[in-house]
Structures are given as structure tokens and as C-alpha cells.
FITIDREN-106387 format. One line per 3 residues: their letters; for each residue x, y, z of C-alpha. Coordinates in nm, 3 decimals, padded with zeros to 5 digits. Example, Ala and Ser with C-alpha at 12.3 -4.5 7.8 and 13.67 -1.06 7.14 Angstrom:
2
AS	01.230,-00.450,00.780 | 01.367,-00.106,00.714
This chain:
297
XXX	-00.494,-00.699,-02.254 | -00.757,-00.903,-02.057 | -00.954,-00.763,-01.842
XXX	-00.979,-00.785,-01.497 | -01.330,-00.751,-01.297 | -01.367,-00.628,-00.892
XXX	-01.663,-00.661,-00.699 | -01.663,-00.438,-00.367 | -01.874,-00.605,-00.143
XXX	-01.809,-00.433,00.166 | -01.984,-00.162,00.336 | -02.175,-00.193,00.731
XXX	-02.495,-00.277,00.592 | -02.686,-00.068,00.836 | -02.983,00.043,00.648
XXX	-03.024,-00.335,00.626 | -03.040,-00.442,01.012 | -03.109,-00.616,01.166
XXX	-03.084,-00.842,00.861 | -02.664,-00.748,00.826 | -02.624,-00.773,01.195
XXX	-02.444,-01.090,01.148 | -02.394,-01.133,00.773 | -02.306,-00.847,00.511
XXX	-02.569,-00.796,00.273 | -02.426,-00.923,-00.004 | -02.445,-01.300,00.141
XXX	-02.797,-01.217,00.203 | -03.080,-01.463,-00.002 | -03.221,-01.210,-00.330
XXX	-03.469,-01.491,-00.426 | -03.273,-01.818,-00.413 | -02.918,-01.714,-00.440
XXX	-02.709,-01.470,-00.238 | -02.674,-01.084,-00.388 | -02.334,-01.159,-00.532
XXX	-02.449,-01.406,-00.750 | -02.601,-01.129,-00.950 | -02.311,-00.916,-01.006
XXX	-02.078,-01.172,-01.011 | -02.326,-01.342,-01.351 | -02.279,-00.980,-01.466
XXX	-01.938,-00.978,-01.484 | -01.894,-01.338,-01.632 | -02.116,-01.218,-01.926
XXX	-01.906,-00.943,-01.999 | -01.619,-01.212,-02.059 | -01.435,-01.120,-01.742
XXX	-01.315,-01.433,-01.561 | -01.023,-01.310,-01.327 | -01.196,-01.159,-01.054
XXX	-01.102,-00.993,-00.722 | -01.361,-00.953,-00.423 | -01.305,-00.706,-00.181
XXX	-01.513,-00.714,00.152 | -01.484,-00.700,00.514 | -01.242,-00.919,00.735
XXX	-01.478,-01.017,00.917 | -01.702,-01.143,00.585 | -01.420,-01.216,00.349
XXX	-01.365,-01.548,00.478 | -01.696,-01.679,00.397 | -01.696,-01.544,00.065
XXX	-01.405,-01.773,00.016 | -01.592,-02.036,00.146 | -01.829,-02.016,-00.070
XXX	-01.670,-01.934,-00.427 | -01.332,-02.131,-00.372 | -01.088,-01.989,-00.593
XXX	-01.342,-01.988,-00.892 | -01.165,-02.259,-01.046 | -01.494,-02.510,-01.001
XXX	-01.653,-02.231,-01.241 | -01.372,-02.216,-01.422 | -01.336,-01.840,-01.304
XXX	-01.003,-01.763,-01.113 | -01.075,-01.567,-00.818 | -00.915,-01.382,-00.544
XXX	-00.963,-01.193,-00.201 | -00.862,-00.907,-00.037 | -01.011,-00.663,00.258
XXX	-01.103,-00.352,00.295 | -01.063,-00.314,00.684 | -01.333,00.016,00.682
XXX	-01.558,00.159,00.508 | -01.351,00.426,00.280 | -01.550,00.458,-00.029
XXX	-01.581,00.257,-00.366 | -01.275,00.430,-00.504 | -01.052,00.267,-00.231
XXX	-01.176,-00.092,-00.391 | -00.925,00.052,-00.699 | -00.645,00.115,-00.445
XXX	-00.692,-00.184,-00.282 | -00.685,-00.430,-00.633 | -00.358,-00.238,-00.753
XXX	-00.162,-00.493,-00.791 | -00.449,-00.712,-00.883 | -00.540,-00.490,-01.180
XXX	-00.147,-00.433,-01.283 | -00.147,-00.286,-01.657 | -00.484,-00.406,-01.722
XXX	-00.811,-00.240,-01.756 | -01.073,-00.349,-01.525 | -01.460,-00.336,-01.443
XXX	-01.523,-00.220,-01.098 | -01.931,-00.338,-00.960 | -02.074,-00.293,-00.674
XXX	-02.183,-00.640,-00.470 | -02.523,-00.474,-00.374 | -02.620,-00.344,-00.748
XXX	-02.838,-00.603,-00.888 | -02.858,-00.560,-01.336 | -03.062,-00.763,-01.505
XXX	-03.058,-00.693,-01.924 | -03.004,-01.015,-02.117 | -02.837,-00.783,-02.438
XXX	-02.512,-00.851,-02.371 | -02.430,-00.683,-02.720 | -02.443,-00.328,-02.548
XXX	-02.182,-00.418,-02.286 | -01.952,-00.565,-02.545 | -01.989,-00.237,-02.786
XXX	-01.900,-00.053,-02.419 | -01.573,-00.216,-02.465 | -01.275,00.105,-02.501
XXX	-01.159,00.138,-02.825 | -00.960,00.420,-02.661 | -00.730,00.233,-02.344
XXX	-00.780,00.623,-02.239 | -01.132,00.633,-02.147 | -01.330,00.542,-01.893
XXX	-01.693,00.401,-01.924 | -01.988,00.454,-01.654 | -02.333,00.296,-01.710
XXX	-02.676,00.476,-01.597 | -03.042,00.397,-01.627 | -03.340,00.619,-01.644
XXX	-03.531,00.674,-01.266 | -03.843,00.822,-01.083 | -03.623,00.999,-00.839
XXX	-03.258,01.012,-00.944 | -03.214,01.227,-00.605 | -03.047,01.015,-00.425
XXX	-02.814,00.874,-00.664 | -02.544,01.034,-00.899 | -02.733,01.210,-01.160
XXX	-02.547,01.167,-01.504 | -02.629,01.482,-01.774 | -02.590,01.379,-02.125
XXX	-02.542,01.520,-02.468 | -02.724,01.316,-02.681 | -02.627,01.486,-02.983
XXX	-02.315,01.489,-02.879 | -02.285,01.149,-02.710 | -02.141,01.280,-02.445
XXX	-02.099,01.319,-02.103 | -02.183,01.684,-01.956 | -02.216,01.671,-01.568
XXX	-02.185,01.442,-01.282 | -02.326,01.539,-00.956 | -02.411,01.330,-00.653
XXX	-02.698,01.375,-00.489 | -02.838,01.672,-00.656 | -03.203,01.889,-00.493
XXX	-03.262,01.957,-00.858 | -03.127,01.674,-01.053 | -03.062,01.796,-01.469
XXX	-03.176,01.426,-01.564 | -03.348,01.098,-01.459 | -03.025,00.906,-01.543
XXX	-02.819,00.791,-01.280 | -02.501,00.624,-01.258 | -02.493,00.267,-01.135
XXX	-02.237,00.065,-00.987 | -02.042,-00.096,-01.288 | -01.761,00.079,-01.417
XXX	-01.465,00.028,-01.657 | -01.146,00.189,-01.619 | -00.833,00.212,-01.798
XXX	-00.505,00.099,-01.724 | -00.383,00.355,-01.467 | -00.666,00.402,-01.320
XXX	-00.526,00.284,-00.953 | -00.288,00.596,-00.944 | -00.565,00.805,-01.041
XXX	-00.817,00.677,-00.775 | -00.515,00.812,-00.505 | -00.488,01.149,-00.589
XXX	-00.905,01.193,-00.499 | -00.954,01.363,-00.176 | -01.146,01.237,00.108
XXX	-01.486,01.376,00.110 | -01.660,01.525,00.396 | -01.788,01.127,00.455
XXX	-01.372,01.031,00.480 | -01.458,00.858,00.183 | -01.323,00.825,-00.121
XXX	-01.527,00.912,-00.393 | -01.632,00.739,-00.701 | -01.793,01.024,-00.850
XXX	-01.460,01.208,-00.779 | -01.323,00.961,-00.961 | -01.501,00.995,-01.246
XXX	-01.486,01.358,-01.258 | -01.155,01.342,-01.339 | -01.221,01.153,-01.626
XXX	-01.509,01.390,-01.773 | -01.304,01.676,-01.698 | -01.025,01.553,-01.892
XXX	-01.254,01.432,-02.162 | -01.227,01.081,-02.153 | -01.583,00.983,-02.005
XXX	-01.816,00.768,-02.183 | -02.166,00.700,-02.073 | -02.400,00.360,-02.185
XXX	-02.741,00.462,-02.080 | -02.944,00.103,-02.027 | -03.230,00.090,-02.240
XXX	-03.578,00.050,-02.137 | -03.612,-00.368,-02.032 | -03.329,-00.330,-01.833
XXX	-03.357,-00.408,-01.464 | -03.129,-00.248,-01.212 | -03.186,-00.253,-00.807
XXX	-02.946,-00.131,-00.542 | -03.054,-00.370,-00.279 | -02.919,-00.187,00.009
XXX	-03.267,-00.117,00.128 | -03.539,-00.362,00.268 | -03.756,-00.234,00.022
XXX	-03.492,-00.295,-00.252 | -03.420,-00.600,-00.140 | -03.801,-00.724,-00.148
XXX	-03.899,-00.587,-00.459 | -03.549,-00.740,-00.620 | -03.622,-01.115,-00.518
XXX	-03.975,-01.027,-00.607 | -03.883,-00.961,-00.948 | -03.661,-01.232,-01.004
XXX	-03.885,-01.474,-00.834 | -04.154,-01.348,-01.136 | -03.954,-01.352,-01.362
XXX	-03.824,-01.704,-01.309 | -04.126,-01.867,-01.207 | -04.265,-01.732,-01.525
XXX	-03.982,-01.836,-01.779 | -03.900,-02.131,-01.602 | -03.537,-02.033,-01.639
XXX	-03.312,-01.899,-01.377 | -03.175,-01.610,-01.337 | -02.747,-01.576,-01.234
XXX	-02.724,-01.912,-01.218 | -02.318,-01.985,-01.197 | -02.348,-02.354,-01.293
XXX	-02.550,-02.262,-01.608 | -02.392,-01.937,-01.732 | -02.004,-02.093,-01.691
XXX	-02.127,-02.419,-01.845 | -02.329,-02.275,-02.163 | -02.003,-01.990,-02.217
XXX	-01.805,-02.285,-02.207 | -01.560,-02.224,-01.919 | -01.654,-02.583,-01.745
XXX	-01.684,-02.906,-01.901 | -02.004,-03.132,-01.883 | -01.797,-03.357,-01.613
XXX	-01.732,-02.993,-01.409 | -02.121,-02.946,-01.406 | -02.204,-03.294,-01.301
XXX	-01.966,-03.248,-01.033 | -02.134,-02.891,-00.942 | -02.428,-03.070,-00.982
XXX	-02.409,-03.362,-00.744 | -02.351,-03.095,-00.436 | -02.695,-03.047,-00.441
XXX	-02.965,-03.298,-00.321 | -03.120,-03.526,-00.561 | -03.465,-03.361,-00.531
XXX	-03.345,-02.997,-00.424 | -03.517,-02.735,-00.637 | -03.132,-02.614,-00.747
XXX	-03.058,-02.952,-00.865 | -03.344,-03.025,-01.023 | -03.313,-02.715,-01.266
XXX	-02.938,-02.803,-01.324 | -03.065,-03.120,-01.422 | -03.286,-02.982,-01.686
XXX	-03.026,-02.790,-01.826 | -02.848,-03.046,-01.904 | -03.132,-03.221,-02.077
XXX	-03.189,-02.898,-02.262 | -02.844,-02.900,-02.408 | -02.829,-03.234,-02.502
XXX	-03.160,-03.147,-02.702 | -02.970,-02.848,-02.883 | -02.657,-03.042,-02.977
């Protein structure tokens, strides 16, 4: 079964305006790409190229106009709305028929990872087409997240609970998931919360409490941001401005990461290439990696 990947990337943005008054955040710049760059690298590194992006109808169109239908990445992608704001298990609902028998990875267009080990998302991958797999990452303040309890011993999951006063661990659950076939029908017997919102942590309740939860805590290197927040957002594209300016290497770069997995030819980058000005920063890097790979060969 291949697996299919959805990136919600709806949501108001309020705690972003005036920033999202016109834009959602997810088209906003995180250094010197927009934020769904990021997850959308993420989910190309995890070998998933058939991808469905769910946002707002008022945004959806220019998320179109900026990805195509994938195929200039060699990535085959398609659209669909969520007309309000009904929580990240509706995304599930929503790519139904998308998803069919498949399993798929569900991220979140504002959750920013950065961990260049892509050896512990491929040992994520289900053995069992049964279970479900959440990701977390050790925090300062895991507050006002989901807080994930684990069995270490045990490898296992022992509690969920979202937005705990007294958290029992600094892990929290990020926005990636990877669900099962079925998981659709699942996500529509959670009830609303309090919010009207359908729940992802309700969601994945139902997993742990029919035992068929796993957790990969991230390591420490790992980088993860939920740039829903101005602060977020700054210290993100501060990071990755650091990190880049430092390696000289770029970070969620489409062109590079679909050329160097080979899912576009050398012609398909040149042609990627030449949409950028001759002495644009962007072009200038694709143009070194193409130099670089010639070196390799």
C-alpha cells in the first residue's frame, strides 16, 4: 500500500494578525520560503509523494497557484477545503476518499520539524496496518500542548491529555501523524468538543485505548516550532536563517530535495531553475547544486 500524506493548512490565523489578515499563515515567509515548504520537505522525505492540502476557500486557490499539481516536483498533488475551522480530525474526514484503503500521514501546515535522520521516520513505518503512530519532542512548558506519558520500559504509550495544569511529562505531541487504513471512519465517530471541534487528541485516544498507539519521541538535535505565534514565527526563520547561512545549504528546498531523491530529472530542475532570475539568491543556490552533483557523480 503507498502511502498517502495530508497537510491541513487551514485555521483563522488570529494569533498571527495582523500578519494573516490577508494571507493564512502558512503562505507566510519562515526565512525565504513560505511555512508549507517545511512540512511539505517533511513529508517528501518520508517517501510520501501523493499529497492532499486542505485549507481555506478563500486560500486554497493560491496554494494551487503556487504548487501546481506537484507534477513539476514530480509530487502529485491535490486540493480540497475545509470551509471552517472544525478541528485537525475533520482534515481525515475531509481526505476520505483521498486516503481510500491507504494509510496516510496527517501534518499540520504551521508545525515546522527540522531532524535530518530520516532513519527514525522510516523505522516509524507500521509493521502492524493496525496501529497508529504520533511523534513528540521533549519541552520547557509542555502546558499548552498535548502532553504524551510514556512507558519507556514498556515502549509504550500511557496517557494523552491536552492541555494539562500539571503535565506527567515534557513530551508533547506534534503535528505529524500516521494512521491506518480506516482511520477516516474512525475520525467520525469523535465528538465535537466544547471548541465544536473535532479533536485530534480524541482521535488518538481511541487508538491508545484500544492499544494500538505508538509513540517516536524526537531525539535531542531535533528542531520542531509551531509557528502560529509571532514569537514562533521569528525565532523559526531565525533558526533556519542560522542554520543556513552557516552550512551554506538550504533548508526545505523543493527543487533540491525532489531532484537529489530522484523524482525530477536534471532537465525538470533546469526548468525549475530558469523561473528564477539569473542573479536571484534562489537561483544562485540551485545553481550550485547542480555543480555539486556533477562533482559527486
Amino acid at each position: 500500500m503507498a502511502e498517502k500524506g495530508i497537510i491541513l493548512a487551514g485555521g483563522t490565523g488570529s494569533r498571527l494578525m495582523p500578519l494573516t489578515r490577508v494571507v493564512c499563515k502558512q503562505l507566510l515567509p519562515l526565512y525565504d520560503k513560505p511555512v508549507i515548504c517545511y512540512p511539505l520537505s517533511t513529508l517528501i522525505s518520508m517517501n510520501i509523494t501523493d499529497i492532499l492540502i486542505i485549507s481555506t476557500p478563500s486560500d486554497i486557490g493560491l496554494f494551487e497557484k503556487l504548487f501546481g499539481d506537484g507534477a513539476d516536483y514530480g509530487l502529485n498533488l491535490s486540493y480540497a477545503v475545509q470551509a471552517e475551522a472544525r478541528g485537525i480530525a475533520e482534515a481525515l474526514i475531509i481526505g476520505e476518499d483521498f486516503i481510500g484503503d491507504d494509510p496516510v500521514t496527517l501534518i499540520l501546515g504551521d508545525n515546522v520539524l527540522h531532524y535530518t535522520d530520516r532513519l527514525l521516520f522510516s523505522a516509524a513505518d507500521r509493521s502492524e496496518t493496525a496501529r497508529a503512530t504520533i511523534y513528540a519532542i521533549h519541552v520547557k512548558d509542555p502546558r499548552p500542548f498535548a502532553v504524551v506519558e510514556y512507558d519507556t520500559r514498556e515502549k509504550k504509550v500511557l496517557s494523552l491529555e491536552e492541555k494539562p495544569e500539571h503535565p506527567r511529562s515534557n513530551y508533547i505531541a506534534i503535528g505529524l501523524y500516521r494512521y491506518p487504513p480506516g482511520v477516516a471512519a474512525l475520525a467520525r465517530t469523535v465528538e465535537p468538543s466544547w471548541r465544536g471541534e473535532l479533536e485530534i487528541t480524541c482521535l488518538n485516544g481511541l487508538y491508545l485505548e484500544a492499544d494500538r498507539l505508538d509513540c517516536v519521541r524526537l531525539p535531542r538535535g531535533a528542531a520542531w516550532f509551531d509557528v502560529g505565534r509571532i514569537d514562533t514565527l521569528l525565532y523559526a526563520a531565525t533558526y533556519f536563517q542560522n542554520i543556513e547561512q552557516l552550512q551554506g545549504l538550504k533548508v526545505a528546498c523543493l527543487e533540491e530535495i525532489t531532484y537529489r531523491r530522484g523524482l525530477i530529472d536534471r532537465q525538470q530542475f533546469e526548468k525549475l531553475r530558469a523561473g528564477y532570475g539569473a542573479d536571484s539568491e534562489f537561483g544562485l543556490y540551485l545553481d550550485s547544486v547542480l555543480r555539486l552533483s556533477e562533482e559527486t557523480v
